[in-house]
Each structure stands twice: as structure tokens, then as C-alpha cells.
N, C-alpha and C positions, 0 to 999 in steps of 0.2 A: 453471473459468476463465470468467469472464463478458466479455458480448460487447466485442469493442476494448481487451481487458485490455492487449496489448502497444505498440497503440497510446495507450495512454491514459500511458504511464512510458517518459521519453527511456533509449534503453539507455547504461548506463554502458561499454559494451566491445559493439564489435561482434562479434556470433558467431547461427547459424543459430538463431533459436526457432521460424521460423514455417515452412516449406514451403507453397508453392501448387501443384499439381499438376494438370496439363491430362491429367483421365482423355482424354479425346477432344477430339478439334479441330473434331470432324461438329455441325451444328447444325441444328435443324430452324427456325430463326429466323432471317433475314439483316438482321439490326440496322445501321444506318448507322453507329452511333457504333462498333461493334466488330468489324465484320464486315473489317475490311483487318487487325486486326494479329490476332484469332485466326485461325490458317493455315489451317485447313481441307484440310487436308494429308491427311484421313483416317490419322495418327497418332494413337495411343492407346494406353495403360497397363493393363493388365487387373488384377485386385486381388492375384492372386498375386508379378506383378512389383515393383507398389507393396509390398507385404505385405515384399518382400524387402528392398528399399531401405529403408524406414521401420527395421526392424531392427537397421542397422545406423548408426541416429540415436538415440542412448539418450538424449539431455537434447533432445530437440524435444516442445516444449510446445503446438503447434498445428496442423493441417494441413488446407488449404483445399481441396476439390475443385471444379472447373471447367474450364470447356471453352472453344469447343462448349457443346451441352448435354448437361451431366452423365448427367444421366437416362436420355441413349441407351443408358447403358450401368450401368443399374438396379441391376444385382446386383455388379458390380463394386464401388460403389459402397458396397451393403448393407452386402459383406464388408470394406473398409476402415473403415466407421466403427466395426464391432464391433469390429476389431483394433484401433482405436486408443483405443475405449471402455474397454477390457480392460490397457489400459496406462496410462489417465487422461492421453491426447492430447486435447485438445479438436479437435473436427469440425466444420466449417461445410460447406456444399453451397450451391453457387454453381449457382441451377436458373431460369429462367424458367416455372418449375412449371405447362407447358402435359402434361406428361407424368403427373402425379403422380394420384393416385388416395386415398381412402379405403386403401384397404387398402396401397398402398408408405406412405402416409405411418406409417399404423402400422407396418409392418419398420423405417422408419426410428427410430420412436421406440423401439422394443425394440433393437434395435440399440445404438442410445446413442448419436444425434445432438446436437451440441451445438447447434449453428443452421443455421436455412434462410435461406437472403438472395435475395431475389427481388426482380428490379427492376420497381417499380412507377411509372410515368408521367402514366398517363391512365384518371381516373377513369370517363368513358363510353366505352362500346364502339365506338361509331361513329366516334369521335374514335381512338381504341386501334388498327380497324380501319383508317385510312386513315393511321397514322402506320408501322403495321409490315406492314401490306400481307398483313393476315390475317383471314378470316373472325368477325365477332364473336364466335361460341360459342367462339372460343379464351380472350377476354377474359373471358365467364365463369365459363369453367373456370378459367382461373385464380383468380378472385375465390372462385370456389366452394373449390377446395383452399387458397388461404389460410386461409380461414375454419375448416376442419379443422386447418389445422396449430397455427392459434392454440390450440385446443383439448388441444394435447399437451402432452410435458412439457420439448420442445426450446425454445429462443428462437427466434418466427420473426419475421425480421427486412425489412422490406420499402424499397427503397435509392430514392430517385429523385434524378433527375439533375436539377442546375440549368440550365436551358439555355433560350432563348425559346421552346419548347413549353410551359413549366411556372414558372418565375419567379413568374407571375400567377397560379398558382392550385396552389401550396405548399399551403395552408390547407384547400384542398378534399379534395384528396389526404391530407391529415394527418386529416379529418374521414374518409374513407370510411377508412382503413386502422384508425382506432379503431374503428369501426362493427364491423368484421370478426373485430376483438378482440385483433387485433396492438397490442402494447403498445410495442415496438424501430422508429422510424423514421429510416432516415441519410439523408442529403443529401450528397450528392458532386458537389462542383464540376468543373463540365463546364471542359474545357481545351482549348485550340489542341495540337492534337499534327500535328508534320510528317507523319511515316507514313500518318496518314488523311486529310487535306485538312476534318477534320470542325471546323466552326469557328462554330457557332451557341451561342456560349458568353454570359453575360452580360455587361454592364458592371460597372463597379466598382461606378456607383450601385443599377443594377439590381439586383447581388446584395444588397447593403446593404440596399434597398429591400424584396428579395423574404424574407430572414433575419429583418429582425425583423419583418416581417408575420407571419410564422411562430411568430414564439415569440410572439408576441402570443395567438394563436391556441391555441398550444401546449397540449395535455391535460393536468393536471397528473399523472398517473399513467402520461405516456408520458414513454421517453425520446428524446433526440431527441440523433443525433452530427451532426455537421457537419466534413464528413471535406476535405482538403485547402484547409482555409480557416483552421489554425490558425495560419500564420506570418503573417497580415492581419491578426488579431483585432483589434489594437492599433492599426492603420495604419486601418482601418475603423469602427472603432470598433462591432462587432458589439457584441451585448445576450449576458449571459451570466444563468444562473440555475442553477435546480435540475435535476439532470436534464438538463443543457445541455452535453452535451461537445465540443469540436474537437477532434480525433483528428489527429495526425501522421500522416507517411507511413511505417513501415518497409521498406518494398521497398527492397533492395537492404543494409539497415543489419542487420537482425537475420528478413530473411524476404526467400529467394529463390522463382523459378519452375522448375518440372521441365516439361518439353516432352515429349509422347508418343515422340518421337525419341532422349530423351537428354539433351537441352541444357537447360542450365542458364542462365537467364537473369536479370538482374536486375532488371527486372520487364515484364511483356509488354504491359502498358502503358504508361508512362508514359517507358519507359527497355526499349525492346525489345534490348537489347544479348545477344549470345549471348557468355558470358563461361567455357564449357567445357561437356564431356558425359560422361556417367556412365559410357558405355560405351567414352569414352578416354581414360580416368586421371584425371576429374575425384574429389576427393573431396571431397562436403560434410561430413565431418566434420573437415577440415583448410582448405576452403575458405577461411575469413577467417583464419588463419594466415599460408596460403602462397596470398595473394592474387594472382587472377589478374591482368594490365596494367589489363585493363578497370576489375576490382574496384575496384583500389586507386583508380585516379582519379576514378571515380566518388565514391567516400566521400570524397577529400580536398576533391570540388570541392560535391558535394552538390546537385547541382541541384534547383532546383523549377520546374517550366512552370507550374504553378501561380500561381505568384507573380508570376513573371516576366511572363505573360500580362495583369495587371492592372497590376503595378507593375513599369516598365523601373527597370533598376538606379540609373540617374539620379535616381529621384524618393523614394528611398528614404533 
């Protein structure tokens, strides 16, 4: 499965393909943009519990680990991706790869990781430093294990956030992540979400602005998604090409969240709703069947903050 395969085909019938799974809520980063809706509950999944649940999903065709940071908890982690390797799940690891090593990255590649996604912001470290309130050498440790993973046989994928930190310099960041030999770069549109008051999002023009600066730029032997900006495309009139994909949203449609706790949610971003738990009589294998209250109206109404953030319904 290649990367944003289920984002890239509207599901014809809603039913589970994707699973997100919050190994751990612990993080050793306190991120502004995420740090209020992951709990930090010190709730976490160990790989034998995961290992059991996965089990008894026999048509789940993808499974996300994240946190927290994944990493914290290495080997849990290892063991989920070989069980899911071994079943031909595709795997992604949701890491801010300040953890990661030469040597876990190879366990990960023997394993049978399908992607690494690591969010990538700021290209200097002093800048890196004062945005997340961490010593440089963290910035080029990370730079440095990207640079190894590019090198394996996983896709590693590096996300940056649109938002007035980086708008202006998409192109820089698109320059140093080729450089490193990451070939997979997404752009995800930063959003007004109520739960976190985090609201340094672009303008309409800004984003338009800062988009096709980008593809201008663009490598042509990279690809490049552009994730929660495809229901604008048109309204925007974005630049499209090769290699150029806008990705939907599936959260909630055909890819729910599992909580260290239990809870199943439909998505812990965008849509923090707790819509049942595992350990009382939720079952995801009936789940979009015998869909929960929340479920249901969620899908009939379909929201996007996305959209709504740039285009009120009025103008649409």
C-alpha cells in the first residue's frame, strides 16, 4: 500500500480500513499545536494488547501508531509492525524521531515498516530551538535520523504544518528535506480547532500564496500531498501537476482512533468525540453497522474545520 492510498479513493461504504492507535499519550515534546488534545494521561497499549485487538480485524488494511511519542515505547512498537507486516497491514509510525537511532531504525526496517512521518517545521536549529523550547542537538538529531531512514526501504515521510511559522518558507523546507534524501513531502493545513485555542493558521490568500510557491519549487522526483485542502481546490484555485496530490480526510469515514484507555474515537484531532470503548462492548468490527449516536451524525453532517475556517458557509 503506498503512502495516502485510502486517502487518495472516496470510500464507496463506510466501514473500518484504517485504525490510529495512541501506543502512549507520554511525550517527550510539549508541542503547542498538540499538546491539549493528546491526553497525556500516561495511558498506553503495549504490543501484546494491540497484537490482540488487531486480530480480531481481519479486512484492516492500515494501522497508524502515535502518540505521545511512539518511541517511548520502542519495542512495543517493533512487535506491532512485524505482526502487521506478516499479515500485509500496512504500518506508518507517527515519531518526532528525536528518539530514534541507527540501529532502531534498522529493527524498524526489518520489521516491515511501511512509513515514518515526522513533522518537519524548521529548517535551522536555532529557530527549531526557540519554536519547541529544546536544546538544538535535538534538531540535529533529528536531521541526522531522517537522513538514515531516507536510506531504508520504508517510505519516510516528513509533514509540515502550514501555519505563519512556515507559509514563507515551504520551499526551504522542501529544499532541505530533499537534500536529506526524503523523497514523500505533506503539507497539512493548520486549523482553528476549539479544544486547543491554537489558531496561527493561514489566510486564504496566504495559503494560496504559500501552495503554489511550493509547487513552483517543487522537486520533480518528490512527491508532495497536500492534506485537508482538497475540498478548496477549486474554490482556491490551487495549481495541480505531477506528483501533486490533495488528500481527503478519512477520520471518522473509513479510519477511526483507539485511546490507551479503550476509547474509540473519531478522530483525536480534528473531531475529539469519544464514540465508545473496547473494554465496554464497543466492537470495531460492527462499529459502522451498528453505529454509535455520535457515529452516525457525524457522517450524515460531515464536517470540515478545514473548510469552514477559510470559507464560512455563506461564501460558498
Amino acid at each position: 500500500m503506498t503512502y495516502k492510498s485510502l486517502e487518495l479513493v472516496k470510500p464507496e461504504e463506510y466501514t473500518l480500513e484504517g485504525l490510529e492507535i495512541g501506543v502512549t499519550s507520554n511525550c517527550n515534546f510539549k508541542c503547542e499545536y498538540c499538546c491539549a488534545y493528546n491526553r497525556d494521561d500516561g495511558q498506553s497499549l503495549d504490543s501484546g494488547e494491540i497484537i490482540r485487538i488487531l486480530e480480531g480485524l481481519p479486512e484492516l488494511k492500515r494501522v497508524r501508531l502515535s502518540g505521545g511519542e511512539v518511541t517511548l515505547n520502542f519495542k512495543d512498537c517493533e512487535e506491532v509492525v512485524a505482526y502487521c507486516s506478516s499479515r500485509g497491514i500496512a504500518t506508518q509510525l507517527n515519531s518526532n524521531a528525536s528518539l530514534l537511532s541507527a540501529s532502531r531504525i534498522e529493527r524498524l526496517d526489518k520489521a516491515g515498516l511501511t512509513t515514518l512521518h515526522v513533522s518537519y517545521n524548521y529548517t535551522d536549529a536555532a529557530e527549531w530551538s526557540s519554536y519547541y523550547h529544546l536544546p538544538e542537538s535535538v534538531h540535529r538529531k533529528i536531521q541526522e535520523n531522517l537522513r538514515l531512514a531516507a536510506q531504508t526501504s520504508f517510505d519516510t515521510v516528513v509533514e509540515t504544518l502550514l501555519f505563519e511559522g512556515t507559509m514563507e518558507r515551504l520551499s526551504e523546507i522542501h529544499e532541505s528535506a530533499y537534500e536529506m534524501g526524503i523523497r514523500t513531502h505533506e503539507i497539512q493545513n493548520a486549523i482553528r480547532m476549539n479544544h486547543t485555542g491554537w489558531s496561527a493558521i493561514a489566510a486564504r490568500d496566504q495559503l494560496k500564496q504559500a501552495v503554489e510557491g511550493l509547487v513552483r519549487a517543487k522537486k520533480d522526483d518528490m512527491k508532495l500531498y497536500l492534506t485537508c485542502m482538497d475540498r478548496f481546490v477549486d474554490l482556491l484555485g490551487l495549481p495541480q501537476g505531477d506528483n501533486i496530490f490533495y488528500s481527503h480526510c478519512i477520520d471518522g469515514k473509513t479510519q477511526l482512533h483507539l485511546h490507551g484507555n479503550g476509547d474509540v474515537l473519531i478522530c483525536e484531532l480534528c473531531h475529539p468525540v469519544v464514540i465508545g470503548n473496547i473494554y465496554s462492548g464497543t466492537d470495531l468490527n460492527t462499529i459502522y453497522r451498528d453505529r454509535p449516536a455520535a457515529l452516525d451524525s457525524y457522517l450524515k453532517k460531515l464536517p470540515c474545520p478545514a473548510l469552514d475556517a477559510l470559507f464560512p458557509q455563506s461564501t460558498r
